[in-house]
VOGU-3710 file (C-alpha; in Angstrom, 3 decimals, decimal comma):
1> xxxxxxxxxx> -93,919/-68,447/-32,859  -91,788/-67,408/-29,969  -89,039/-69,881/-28,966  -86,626/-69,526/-25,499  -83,328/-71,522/-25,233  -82,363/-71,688/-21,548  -78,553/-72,019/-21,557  -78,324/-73,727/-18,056  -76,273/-74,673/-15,453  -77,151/-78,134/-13,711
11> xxxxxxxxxx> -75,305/-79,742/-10,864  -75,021/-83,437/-11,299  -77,659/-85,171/-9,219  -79,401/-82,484/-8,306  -82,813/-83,428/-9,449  -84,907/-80,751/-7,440  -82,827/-77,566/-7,709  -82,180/-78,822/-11,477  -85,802/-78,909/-12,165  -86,232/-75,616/-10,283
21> xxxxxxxxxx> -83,832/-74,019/-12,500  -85,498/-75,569/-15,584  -89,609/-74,242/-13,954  -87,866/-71,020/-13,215  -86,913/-70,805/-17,325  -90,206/-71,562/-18,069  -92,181/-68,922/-15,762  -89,809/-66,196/-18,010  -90,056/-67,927/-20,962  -94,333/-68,032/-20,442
31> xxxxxxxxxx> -94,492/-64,461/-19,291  -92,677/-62,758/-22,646  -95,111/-65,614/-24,808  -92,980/-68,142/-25,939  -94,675/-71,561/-27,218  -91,252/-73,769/-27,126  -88,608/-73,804/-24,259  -85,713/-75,873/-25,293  -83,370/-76,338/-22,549  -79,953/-78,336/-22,677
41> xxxxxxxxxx> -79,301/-82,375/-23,274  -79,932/-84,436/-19,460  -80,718/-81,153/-17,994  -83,154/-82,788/-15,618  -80,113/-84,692/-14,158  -76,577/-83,123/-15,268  -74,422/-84,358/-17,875  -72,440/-86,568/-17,241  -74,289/-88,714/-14,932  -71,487/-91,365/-15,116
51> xxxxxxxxxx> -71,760/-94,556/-13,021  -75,331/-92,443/-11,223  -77,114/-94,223/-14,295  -76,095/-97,852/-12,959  -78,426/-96,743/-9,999  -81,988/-97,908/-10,147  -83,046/-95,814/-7,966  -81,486/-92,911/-9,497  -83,357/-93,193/-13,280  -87,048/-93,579/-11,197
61> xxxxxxxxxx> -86,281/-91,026/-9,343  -85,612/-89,003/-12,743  -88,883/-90,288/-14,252  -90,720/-89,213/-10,699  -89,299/-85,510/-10,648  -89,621/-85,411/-14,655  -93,803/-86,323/-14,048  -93,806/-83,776/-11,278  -91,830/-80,748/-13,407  -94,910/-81,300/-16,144
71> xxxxxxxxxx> -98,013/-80,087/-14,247  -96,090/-77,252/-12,615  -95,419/-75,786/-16,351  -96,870/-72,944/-17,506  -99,827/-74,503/-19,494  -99,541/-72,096/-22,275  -95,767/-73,385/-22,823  -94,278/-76,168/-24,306  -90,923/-77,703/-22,777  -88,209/-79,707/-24,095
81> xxxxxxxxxx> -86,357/-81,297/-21,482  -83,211/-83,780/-21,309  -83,527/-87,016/-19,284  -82,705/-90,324/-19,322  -85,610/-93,057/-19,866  -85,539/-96,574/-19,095  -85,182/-99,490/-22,363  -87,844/-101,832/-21,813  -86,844/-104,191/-24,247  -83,088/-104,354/-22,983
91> xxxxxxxxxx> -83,864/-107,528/-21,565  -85,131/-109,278/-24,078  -83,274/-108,017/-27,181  -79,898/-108,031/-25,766  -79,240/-104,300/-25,499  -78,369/-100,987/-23,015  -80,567/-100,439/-20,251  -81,353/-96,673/-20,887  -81,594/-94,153/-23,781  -80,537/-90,595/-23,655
101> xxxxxxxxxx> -83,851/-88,678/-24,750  -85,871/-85,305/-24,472  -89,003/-85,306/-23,193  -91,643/-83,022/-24,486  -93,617/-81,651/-21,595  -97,074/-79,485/-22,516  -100,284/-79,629/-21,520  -99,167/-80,637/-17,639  -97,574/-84,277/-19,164  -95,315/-85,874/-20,578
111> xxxxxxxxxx> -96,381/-85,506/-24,073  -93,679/-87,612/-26,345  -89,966/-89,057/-25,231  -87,094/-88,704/-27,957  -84,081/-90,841/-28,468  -80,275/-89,977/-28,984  -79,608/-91,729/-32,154  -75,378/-91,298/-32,285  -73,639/-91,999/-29,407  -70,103/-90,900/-29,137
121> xxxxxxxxxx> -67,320/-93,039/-27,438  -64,072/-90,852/-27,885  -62,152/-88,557/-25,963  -64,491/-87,885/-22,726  -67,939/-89,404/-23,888  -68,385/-93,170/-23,022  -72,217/-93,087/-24,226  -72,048/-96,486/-25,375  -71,264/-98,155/-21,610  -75,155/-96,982/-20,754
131> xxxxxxxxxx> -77,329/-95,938/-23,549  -79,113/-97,529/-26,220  -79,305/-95,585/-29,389  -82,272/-94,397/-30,670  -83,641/-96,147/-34,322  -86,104/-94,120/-35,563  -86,054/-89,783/-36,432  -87,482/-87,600/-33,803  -90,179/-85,332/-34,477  -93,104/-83,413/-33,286
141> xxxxxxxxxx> -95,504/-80,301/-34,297  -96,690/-78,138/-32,475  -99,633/-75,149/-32,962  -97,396/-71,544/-33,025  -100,690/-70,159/-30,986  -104,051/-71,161/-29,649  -105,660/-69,722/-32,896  -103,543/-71,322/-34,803  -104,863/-73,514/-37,904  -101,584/-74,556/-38,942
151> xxxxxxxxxx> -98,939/-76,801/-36,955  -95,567/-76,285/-37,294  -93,010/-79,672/-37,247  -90,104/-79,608/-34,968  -87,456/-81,799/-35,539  -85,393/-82,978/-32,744  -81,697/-83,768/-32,183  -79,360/-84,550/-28,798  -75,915/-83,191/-29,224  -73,806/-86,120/-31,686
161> xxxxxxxxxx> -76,805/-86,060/-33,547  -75,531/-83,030/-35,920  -71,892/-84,514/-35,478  -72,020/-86,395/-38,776  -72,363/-84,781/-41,938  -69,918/-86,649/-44,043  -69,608/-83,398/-46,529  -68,588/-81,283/-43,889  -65,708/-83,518/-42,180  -65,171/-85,485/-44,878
171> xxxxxxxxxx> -65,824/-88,916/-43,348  -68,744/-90,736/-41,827  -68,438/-91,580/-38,699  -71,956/-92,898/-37,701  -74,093/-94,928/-40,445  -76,981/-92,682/-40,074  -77,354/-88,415/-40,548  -79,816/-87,398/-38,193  -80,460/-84,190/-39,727  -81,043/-85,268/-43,230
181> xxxxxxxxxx> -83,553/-87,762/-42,198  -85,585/-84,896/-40,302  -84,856/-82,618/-43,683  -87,005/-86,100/-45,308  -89,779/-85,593/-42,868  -90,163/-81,967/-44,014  -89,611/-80,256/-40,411  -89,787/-76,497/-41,009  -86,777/-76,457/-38,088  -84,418/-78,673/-36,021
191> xxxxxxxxxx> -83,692/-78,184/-32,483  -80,714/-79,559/-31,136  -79,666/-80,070/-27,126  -76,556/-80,405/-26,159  -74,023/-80,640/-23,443  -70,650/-79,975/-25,266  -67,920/-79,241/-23,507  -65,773/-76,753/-23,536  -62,173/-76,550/-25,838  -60,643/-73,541/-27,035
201> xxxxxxxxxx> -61,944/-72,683/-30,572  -64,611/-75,229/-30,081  -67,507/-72,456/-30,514  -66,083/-71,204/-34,353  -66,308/-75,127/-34,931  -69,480/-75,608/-33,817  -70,860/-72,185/-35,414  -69,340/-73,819/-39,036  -70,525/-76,779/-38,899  -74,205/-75,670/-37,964
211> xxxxxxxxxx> -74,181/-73,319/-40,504  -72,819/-75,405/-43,374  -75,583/-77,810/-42,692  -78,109/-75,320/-42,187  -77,483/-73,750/-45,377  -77,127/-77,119/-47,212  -80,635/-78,261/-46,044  -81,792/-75,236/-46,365  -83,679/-75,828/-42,577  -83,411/-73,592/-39,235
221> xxxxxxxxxx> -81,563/-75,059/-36,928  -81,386/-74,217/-33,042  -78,459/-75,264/-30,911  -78,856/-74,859/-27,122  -75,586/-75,799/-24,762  -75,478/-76,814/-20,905  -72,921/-74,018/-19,127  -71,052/-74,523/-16,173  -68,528/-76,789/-14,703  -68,645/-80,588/-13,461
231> xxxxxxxxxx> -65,594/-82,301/-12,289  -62,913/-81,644/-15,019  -65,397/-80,254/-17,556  -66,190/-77,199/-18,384  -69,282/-75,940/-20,443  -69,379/-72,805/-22,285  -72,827/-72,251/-23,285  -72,652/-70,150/-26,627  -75,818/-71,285/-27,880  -77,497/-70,437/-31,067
241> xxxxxxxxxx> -79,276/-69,974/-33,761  -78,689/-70,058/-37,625  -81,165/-69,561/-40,217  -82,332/-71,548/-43,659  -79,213/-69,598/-45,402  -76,662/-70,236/-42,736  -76,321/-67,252/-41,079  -76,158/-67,096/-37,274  -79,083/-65,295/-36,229  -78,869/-65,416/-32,345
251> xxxxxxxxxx> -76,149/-66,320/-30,287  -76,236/-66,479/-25,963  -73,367/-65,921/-23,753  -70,226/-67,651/-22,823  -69,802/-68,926/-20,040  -72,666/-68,059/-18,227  -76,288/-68,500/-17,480  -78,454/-67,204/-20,444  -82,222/-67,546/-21,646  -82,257/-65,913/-25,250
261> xxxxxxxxxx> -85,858/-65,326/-27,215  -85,985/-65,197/-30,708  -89,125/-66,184/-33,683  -89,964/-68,863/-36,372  -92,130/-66,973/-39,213  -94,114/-69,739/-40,155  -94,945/-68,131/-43,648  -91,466/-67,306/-44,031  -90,254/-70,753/-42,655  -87,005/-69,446/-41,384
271> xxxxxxxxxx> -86,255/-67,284/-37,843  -86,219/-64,127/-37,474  -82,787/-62,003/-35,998  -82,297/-61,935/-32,458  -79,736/-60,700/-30,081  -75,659/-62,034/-30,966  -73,855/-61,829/-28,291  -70,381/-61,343/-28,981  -67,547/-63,888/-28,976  -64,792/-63,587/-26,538
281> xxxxxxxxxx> -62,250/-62,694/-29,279  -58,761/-62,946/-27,332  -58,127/-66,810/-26,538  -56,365/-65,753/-23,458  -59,536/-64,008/-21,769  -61,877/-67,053/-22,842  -59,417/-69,607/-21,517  -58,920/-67,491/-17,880  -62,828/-66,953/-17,678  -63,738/-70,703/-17,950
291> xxxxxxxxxx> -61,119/-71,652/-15,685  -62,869/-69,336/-13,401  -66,243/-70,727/-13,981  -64,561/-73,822/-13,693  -62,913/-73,687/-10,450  -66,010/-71,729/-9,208  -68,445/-74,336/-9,777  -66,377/-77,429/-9,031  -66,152/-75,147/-5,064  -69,408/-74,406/-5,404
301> xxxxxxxxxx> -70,843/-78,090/-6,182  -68,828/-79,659/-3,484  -69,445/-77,847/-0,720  -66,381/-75,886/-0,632  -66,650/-71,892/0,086  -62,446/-71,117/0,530  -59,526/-72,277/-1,435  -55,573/-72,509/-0,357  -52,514/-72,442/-2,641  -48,823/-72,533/-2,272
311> xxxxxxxxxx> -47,638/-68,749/-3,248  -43,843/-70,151/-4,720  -43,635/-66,585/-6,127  -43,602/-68,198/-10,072  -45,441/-68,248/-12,588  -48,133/-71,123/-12,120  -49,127/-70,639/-8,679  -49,490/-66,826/-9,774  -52,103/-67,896/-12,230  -53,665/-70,204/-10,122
321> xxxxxxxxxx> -53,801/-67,563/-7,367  -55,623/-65,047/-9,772  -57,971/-67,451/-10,935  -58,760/-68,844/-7,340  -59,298/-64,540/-6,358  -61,534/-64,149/-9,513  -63,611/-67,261/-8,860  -63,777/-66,961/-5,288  -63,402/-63,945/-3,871  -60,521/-62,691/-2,433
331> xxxxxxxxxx> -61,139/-63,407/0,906  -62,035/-66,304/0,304  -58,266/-67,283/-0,889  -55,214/-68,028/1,527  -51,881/-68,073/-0,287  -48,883/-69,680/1,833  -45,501/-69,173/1,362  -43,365/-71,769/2,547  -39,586/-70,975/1,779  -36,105/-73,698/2,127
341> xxxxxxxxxx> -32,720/-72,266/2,340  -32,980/-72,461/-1,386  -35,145/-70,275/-1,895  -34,257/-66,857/-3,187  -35,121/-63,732/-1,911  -37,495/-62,844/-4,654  -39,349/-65,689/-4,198  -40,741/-64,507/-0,945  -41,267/-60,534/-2,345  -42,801/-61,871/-5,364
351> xxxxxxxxxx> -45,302/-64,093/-4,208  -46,267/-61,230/-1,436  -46,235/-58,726/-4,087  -48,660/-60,962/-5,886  -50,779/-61,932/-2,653  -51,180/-57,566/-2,371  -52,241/-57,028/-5,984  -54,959/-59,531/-5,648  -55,738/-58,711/-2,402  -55,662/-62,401/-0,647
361> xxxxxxxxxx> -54,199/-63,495/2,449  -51,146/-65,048/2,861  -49,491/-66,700/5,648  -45,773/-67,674/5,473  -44,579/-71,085/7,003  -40,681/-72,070/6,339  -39,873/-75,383/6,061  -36,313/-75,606/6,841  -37,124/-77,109/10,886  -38,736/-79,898/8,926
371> xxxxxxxxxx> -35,901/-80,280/6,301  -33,206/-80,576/9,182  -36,049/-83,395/11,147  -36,130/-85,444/8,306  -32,388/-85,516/7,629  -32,257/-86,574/10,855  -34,400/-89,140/11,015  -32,970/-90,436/7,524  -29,402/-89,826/8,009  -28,617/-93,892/8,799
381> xxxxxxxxxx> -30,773/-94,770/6,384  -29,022/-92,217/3,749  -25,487/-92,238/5,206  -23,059/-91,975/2,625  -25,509/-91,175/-0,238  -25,481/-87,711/-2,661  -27,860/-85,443/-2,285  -30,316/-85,993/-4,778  -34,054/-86,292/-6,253  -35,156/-88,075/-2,688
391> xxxxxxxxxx> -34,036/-84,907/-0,691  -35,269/-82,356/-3,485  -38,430/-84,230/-3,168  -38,660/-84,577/0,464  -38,847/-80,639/0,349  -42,206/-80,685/-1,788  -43,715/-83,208/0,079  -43,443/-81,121/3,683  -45,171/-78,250/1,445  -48,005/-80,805/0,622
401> xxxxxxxxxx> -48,366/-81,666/3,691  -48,460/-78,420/5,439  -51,025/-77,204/2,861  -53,146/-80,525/3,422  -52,994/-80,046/7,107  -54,275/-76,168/6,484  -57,114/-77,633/4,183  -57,657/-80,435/6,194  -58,592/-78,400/9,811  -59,806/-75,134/8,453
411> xxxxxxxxxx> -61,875/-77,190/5,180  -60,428/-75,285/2,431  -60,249/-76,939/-0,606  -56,452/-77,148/-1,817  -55,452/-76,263/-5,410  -52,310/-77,941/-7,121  -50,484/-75,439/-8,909  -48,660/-77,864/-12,009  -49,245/-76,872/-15,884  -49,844/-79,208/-18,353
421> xxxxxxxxxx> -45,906/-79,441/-19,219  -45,367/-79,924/-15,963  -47,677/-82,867/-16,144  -46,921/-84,343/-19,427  -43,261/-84,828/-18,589  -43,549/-85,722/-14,822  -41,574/-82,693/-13,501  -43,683/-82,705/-10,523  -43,551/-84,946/-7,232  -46,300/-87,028/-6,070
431> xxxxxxxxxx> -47,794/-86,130/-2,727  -45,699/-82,743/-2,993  -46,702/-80,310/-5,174  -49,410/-82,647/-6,619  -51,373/-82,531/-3,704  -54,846/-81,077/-4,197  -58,332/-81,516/-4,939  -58,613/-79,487/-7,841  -55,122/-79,154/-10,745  -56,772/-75,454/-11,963
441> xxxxxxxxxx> -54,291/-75,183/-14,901  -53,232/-79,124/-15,464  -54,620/-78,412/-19,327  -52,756/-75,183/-19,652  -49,355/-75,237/-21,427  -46,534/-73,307/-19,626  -46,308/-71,079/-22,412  -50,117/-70,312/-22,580  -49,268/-69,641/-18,791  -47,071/-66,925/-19,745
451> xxxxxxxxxx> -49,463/-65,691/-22,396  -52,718/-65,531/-20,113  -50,642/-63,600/-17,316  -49,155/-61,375/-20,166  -52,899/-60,665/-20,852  -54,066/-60,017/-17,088  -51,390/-57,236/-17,167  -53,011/-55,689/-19,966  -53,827/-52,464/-17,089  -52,447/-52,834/-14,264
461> xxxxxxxxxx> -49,604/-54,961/-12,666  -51,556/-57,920/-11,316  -48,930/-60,657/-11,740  -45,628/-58,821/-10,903  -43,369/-57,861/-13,111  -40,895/-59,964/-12,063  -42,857/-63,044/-11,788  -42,738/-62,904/-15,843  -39,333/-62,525/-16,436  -37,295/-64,846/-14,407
471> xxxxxxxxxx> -36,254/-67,814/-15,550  -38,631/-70,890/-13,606  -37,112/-72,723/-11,468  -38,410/-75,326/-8,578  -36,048/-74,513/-5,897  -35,232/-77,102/-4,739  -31,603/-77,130/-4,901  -29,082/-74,500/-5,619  -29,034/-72,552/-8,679  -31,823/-74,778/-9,737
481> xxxxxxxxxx> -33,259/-73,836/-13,075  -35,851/-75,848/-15,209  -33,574/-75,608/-18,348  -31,709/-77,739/-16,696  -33,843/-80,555/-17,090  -35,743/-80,167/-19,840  -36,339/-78,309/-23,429  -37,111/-74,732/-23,839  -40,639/-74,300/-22,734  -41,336/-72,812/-26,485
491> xxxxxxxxxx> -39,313/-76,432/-27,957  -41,143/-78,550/-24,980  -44,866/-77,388/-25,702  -45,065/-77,579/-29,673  -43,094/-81,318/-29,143  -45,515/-82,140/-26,480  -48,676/-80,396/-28,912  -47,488/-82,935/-31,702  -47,390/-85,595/-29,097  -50,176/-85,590/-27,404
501> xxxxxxxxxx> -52,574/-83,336/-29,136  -51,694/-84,754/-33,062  -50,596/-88,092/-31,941  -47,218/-87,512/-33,840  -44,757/-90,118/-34,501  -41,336/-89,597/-33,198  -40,255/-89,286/-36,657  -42,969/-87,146/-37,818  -41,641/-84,711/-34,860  -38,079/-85,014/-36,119
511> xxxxxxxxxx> -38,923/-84,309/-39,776  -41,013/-81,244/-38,024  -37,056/-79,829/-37,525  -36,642/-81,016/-34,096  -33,735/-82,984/-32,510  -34,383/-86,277/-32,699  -32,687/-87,267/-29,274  -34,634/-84,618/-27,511  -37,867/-85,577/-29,046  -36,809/-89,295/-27,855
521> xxxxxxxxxx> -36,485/-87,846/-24,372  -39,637/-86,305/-24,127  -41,594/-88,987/-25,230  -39,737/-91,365/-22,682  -40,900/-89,055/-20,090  -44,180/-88,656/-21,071  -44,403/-92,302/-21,223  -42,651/-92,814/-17,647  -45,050/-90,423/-15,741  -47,876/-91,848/-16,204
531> xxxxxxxxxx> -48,138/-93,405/-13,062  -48,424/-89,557/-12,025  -50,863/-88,619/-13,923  -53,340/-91,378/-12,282  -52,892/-90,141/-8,908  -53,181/-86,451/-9,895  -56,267/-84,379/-8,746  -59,087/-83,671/-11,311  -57,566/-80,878/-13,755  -60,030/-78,596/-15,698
541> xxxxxxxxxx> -60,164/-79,527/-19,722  -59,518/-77,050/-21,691  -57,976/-78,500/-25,055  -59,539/-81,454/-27,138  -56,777/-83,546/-25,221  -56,627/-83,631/-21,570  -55,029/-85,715/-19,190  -58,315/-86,455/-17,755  -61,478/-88,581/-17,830  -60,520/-88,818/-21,946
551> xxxxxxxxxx> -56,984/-89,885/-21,221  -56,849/-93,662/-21,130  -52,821/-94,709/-21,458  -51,491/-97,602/-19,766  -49,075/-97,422/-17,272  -46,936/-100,980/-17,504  -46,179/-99,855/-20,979  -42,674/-99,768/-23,087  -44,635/-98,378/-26,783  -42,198/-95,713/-28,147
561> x> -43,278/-94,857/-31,477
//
């Protein structure tokens, strides 16, 4: 029995071009004689939907396009596809309007509608604010062929529903295992669609955990992932397939559109090898390729063909600018350089060094006529005053504007250039350097900046030389250096990784070896920029903590732990 996953790439809302995508699966899938198409979790809408669910009109609609995708299938193939379906009994019982399910589409109809049973609530998933969990174990059978005598029984799960084996993470999270009350029912296979999103390392998790459970129950199990990016997330893909031993016995690309074939022996009851695709050993390639899918689809899905950046000549906006030229097209990227009397010369011959490597445009503006207006128009106001954070800030915020009036008249979308230090500790202004619709590298550490730029000059000079070995600095005043505000970037980071990432008392960071009066300070900033953090742009996730749709700290708050 011939099986496809289609590893696609929805864009939320979408329900015609998703359902094209989905038809245009199925047409290869029918053609090379598959039976089963199993295609990602919501596929027919996106995932997530969000608040789109609290829309009537926006689940019929689903349940109209899902009626209409079933008679234009390939009647020869079967189709598993991800939707959302409508809880009749909310009403009445007390409970969620909608459940996340799969529909099985053969024969030109819906055939049977399956239930997510777990529903995660933590980091980015909110599940529980639309869906109803399922109650009862999914499963169907299917004949392999039309001469078939014997049926084969699929079991099916929706992404948390293989999250939960307490042997392998040694807890229970959920009351119920999904998987070993399918392995009851005596499927000869499981099928699992997911959307997971994307963390580094997340795929050698996944891969271990499948195959643990695979091996314990000794059942198939087939794992297909949504790719692409939508809003801050990003979706690798990396689907696959282990067999009744736990060995991974097909595996799809990362990070891109796939649709991998591979066979259940029915007499053998396990799959038969297929194609592996390779992982994407070196963490620094993975992480710059799904910022590039990620920047590239969030463009792409909002109607944006051309990016902008401010070109500082450092080492963020040199990242960003790669990223933007990879995703893009270099053309399709305009770098500006916007120099104040404080900034030094290789500032301005670095970032136009970097704008010829990649091959972008770049246009310089100085800001310094603006800076001398808005003493000007201050100077009674500030009479009398040092020069200070107001005036270093007043510098950033002409270079937001300028940038915003670029984006604004020519419709670029503008990328903020700030790292995730950056972020965490608030050295960044608001409606300065913040400014943006899209914070490419907000999840990125600055030291993982260095470290992905170290990797991009694994050829050829792309980021220059130069760029990598100053010391950063924000120019803003003179002399200015970033030392001389806060930590080591290499002390900064791993305080900031305990912080935020291990949720690390201030003690448990001291005992770590680290001053305890710096730790104190960087968890008093952390705590005092939050404000910033709520008005930033969307930044693309690329950890398992982000400060983004999973972040949820207060900002009136005085906790120091």
């Amino acid at each position: 029995m011939k099986i496809a996953i289609a590893q696609l790439n929805p864009t939320v809302g979408d329900l015609w071009s998703n359902a094209n995508n989905i038809l245009e699966a199925a047409h290869q899938a029918a053609s090379q004689g598959v039976r089963l198409l199993l295609t990602p979790e919501l596929s027919l809408c996106g995932y997530p939907p969000k608040d789109l669910l609290l829309n009537p009109s926006f689940v019929h609609s689903l349940s109209v396009e899902l009626e209409n995708l079933a008679e234009k299938i390939p009647p020869q193939l079967a189709v598993l596809v991800g939707t959302v379906e409508a809880n009749t009994d909310a009403d009445s019982r007390g409970e969620k309007p909608l459940y996340n399910s799969i529909a099985l589409l053969d024969e030109g109809k819906v055939k049977q509608i399956f239930h997510k049973r777990l529903l995660p609530t933590y980091d980015v998933f909110d599940e529980d604010r639309y869906f109803e969990p399922g109650r009862q174990s999914n499963a169907f059978t299917i004949f392999p062929t039309p001469e078939s005598e014997n049926f084969v029984k699929v079991g099916v799960t929706i992404c948390e529903d293989l999250w939960n084996d307490k042997d392998f993470w040694g807890k229970q999270t959920y009351e119920v295992n999904p998987i070993e009350d399918l392995v009851q029912l005596e499927v000869d296979f499981v099928v699992n669609l997911s959307a997971s999103p994307y963390s580094v390392k997340k795929q050698k998790l996944r891969e271990s955990m499948l195959t643990y459970s695979a091996a314990k129950y000794h059942v198939p199990i087939l794992y297909v992932n949504q790719v692409g990016g939508n809003d801050d997330l990003i979706f690798d893909g990396n689907s696959f397939a282990v067999n009744r031993q736990g060995e991974v016995f097909c595996r799809a690309k990362a990070l891109e559109t796939d649709v991998k074939i591979l066979e259940f022996c029915p007499e053998k009851q396990d799959l038969l090898a297929a194609f592996i695709q390779p992982f994407i050993e070196i963490e620094e390639a993975e992480i710059f390729a799904a910022l590039v899918l990620g920047l590239k689809d969030y463009a792409r899905k909002c109607g944006f063909t051309k990016v902008v950046l401010g070109l500082s000549g450092g080492i963020d906006s040199s990242l960003v600018a790669a990223i933007a030229a990879e995703a893009m097209g270099k053309d399709n990227v305009l770098g500006v350089l916007m120099p104040s009397p404080y900034s030094s010369d290789h500032s301005i011959t670095d970032a136009e060094a970097l704008a010829k490597n990649l091959g972008i445009k770049s246009y310089q503006l100085p800001i310094e006529p603006a800076m001398k207006v808005y003493d000007q128009m201050l100077e009674p106001l500030f009479t009398g005053t040092p020069f200070g954070i107001a005036e270093e800030n007043i510098q950033s915020r002409i270079r937001g504007n300028l940038l915003m009036a670029i984006a604004n008249k020519f419709g670029y979308l503008l990328l903020s250039t700030g790292n995730k230090s950056e972020m965490a500790v608030g050295y960044c202004t608001l409606y300065g350097d913040m400014n943006g619709g899209l914070a490419v590298i907000s999840d990125v550490p600055k030291t993982r900046v260095y470290d992905i730029c170290q990797w991009l000059n694994r050829e050829q000079e792309i980021i220059p030389h130069n760029v990598l070995i100053k010391p950063p600095s924000a120019e803003l005043k003179p002399d200015q250096k970033d030392q001389d505000s806060l930590p080591p970037y290499e002390i900064l980071d791993d305080i900031l990784y305990r912080m935020i990432n291990k949720h690390q008392s201030i003690p448990q960071i001291v005992d770590a070896g680290y001053d305890a009066e710096v730790v104190k300070k960087v968890m008093k900033l952390v705590m005092r920029a939050e404000f910033k953090r709520k008005q930033a742009p969307p930044g693309l996730k690329i950890t398992d903590r982000a400060f983004g749709t999973g972040w949820r700290m207060p900002i009136a708050s005085r906790w120091l732990s």
